[in-house]
N, C-alpha and C positions, 0 to 999 in steps of 0.2 A: 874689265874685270867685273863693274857691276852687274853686266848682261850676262854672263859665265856665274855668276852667284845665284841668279833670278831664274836662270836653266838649273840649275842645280835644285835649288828651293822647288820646281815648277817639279823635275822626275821625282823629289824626294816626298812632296805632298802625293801626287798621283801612286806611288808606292803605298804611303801607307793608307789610303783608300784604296786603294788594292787589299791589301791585308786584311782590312774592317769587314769588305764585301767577302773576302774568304772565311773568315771566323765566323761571320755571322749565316753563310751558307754551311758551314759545318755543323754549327749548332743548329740548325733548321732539319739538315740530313739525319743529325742524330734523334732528334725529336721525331721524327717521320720511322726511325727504326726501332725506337723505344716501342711507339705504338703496335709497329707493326707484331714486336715481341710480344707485347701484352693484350695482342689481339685485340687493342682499341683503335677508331676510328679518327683519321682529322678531319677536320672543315675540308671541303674538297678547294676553296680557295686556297686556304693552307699549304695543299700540297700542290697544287699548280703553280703558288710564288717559290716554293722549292726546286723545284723541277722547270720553270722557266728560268731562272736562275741558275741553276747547275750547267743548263745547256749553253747558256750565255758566257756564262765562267769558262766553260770547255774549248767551245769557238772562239771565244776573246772576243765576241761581240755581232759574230758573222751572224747575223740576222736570216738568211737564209739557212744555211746550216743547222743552226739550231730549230729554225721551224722546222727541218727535215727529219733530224733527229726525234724529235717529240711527236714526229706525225701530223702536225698544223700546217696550215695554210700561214704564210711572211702576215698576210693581214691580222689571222688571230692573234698571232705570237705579239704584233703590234699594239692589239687590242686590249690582249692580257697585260703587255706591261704598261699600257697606259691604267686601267685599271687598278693595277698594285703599285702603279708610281715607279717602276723602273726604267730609270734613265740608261739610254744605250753607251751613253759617253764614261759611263763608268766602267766600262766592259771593255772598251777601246782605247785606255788608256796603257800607257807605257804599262806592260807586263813585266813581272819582277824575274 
């Protein structure tokens, strides 16, 4: 029973980092459209941690996929997330 609780606790945590990483890519999204409404520019990091992010989101973590998506080469996309500190285990986690 305790191992069946510690499964539970283990999807029920990866859920809601799941959740964090989605709100917090929504609110990146809409910052990125706000701009783009008001014709202001972001940091070009800015929008490359959103956009590396959204494609990771979409794939569920498929690292080649989303470099395809975005047009990079698996080693940039590597690059970039080592850059902006995005961990792949968070993408590969139990999906909600």
């Amino acid at each position: 029973m305790g191992s069946e609780r510690s499964q539970n606790y283990g999807k029920l945590l990866g859920a809601v980092k799941r959740l964090r990483m989605i709100e917090s890519l929504e609110v990146g999204l809409s910052k990125f459209e706000t701009a783009l409404r008001r014709g202001e520019a972001l940091p070009l990091s800015e929008v490359e941690e959103i956009f590396t992010r959204k494609a990771l989101n979409v794939t569920k973590g498929n690292i080649s996929v989303a470099a395809e998506k975005l047009g990079i080469s698996r080693s940039t996309i590597y690059r970039k997330m080592q850059e902006l500190g995005i961990r792949i285990e968070d993408y590969q986690a139990a999906s909600i």
